[in-house]
N, C-alpha and C positions, 0 to 999 in steps of 0.2 A: 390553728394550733391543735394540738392532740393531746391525750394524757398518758404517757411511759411509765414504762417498770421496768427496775433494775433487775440482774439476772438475779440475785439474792431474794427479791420480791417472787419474781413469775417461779424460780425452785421452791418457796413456801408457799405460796397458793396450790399447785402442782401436788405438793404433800398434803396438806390439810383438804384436799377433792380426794386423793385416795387413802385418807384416813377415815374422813365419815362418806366413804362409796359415793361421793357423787359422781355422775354421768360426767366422761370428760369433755362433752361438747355442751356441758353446761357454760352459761356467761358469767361474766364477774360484774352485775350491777356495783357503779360506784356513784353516791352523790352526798350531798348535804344536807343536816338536818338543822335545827333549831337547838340550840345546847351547848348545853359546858360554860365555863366561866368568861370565854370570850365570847359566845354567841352562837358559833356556828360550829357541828361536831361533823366528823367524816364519817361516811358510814357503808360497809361493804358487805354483801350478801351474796349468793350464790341464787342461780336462777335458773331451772332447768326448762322454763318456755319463753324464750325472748321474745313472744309473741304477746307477754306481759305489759308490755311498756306503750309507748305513747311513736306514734309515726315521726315524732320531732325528736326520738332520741339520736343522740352519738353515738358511733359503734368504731369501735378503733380494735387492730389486735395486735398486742405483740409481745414477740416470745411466745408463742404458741397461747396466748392466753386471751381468751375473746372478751372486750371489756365496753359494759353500755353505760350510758350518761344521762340524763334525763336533761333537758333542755334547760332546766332554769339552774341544777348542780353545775352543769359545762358552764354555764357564764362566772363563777367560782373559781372553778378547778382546769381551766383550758391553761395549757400549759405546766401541769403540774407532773413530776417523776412520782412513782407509788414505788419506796422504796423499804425496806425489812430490815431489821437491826436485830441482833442476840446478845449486844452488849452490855456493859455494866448499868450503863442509863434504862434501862428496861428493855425486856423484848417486844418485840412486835411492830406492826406496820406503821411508817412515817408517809406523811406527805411532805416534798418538797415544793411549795405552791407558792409561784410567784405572786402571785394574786392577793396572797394575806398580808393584811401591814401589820397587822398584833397578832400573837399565839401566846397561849399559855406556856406556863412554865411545863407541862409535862407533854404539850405538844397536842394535847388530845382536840384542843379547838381553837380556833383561830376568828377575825373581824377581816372587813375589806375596808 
């Protein structure tokens, strides 16, 4: 399985790289950290040498948006949509991740 982005997602990533000038063939490191009131928080960075990362990561791309995983974040997040919201319920990026049996109420962190 692989991790997707909605076309609302890959349009706000796409603006916020040429808001603060980043290289467009920079990648979208995504994984997991330790945090938040469920345990585990999302966490996305931009990365301009993917030559950063570990020879075990994930590399998926789509929508024009080149996106890496860290091996022990994919076991997490495989299968998960990275989708964008501007809604009443707050802006900003959701995960839709099959993977989580608990999430906080504000979405920000999720259990397995």
């Amino acid at each position: 399985m692989s991790i997707s982005i909605t076309d609302r997602a890959a349009e706000r990533i796409k603006q916020i790289r040429d808001e603060q000038k980043i290289a467009e063939d920079a990648i979208l490191r995504v994984g997991v950290v330790s945090g938040g009131c469920s345990g585990l928080t999302y966490d996305l960075e931009f990365d301009s040498d993917p030559e950063n990362g570990d020879e075990e990561d994930q590399q998926f791309k789509d929508k024009g948006i080149h996106l890496v995983v860290d091996m022990r974040s994919f076991l997490y997040l495989s299968g998960t949509e990275l989708d964008y919201t501007d809604g009443l319920n707050g802006e900003g990026f959701h995960f839709h991740n099959p993977n989580a049996n608990r999430t906080c109420s504000c979405g920000e962190s999720f259990s397995i």
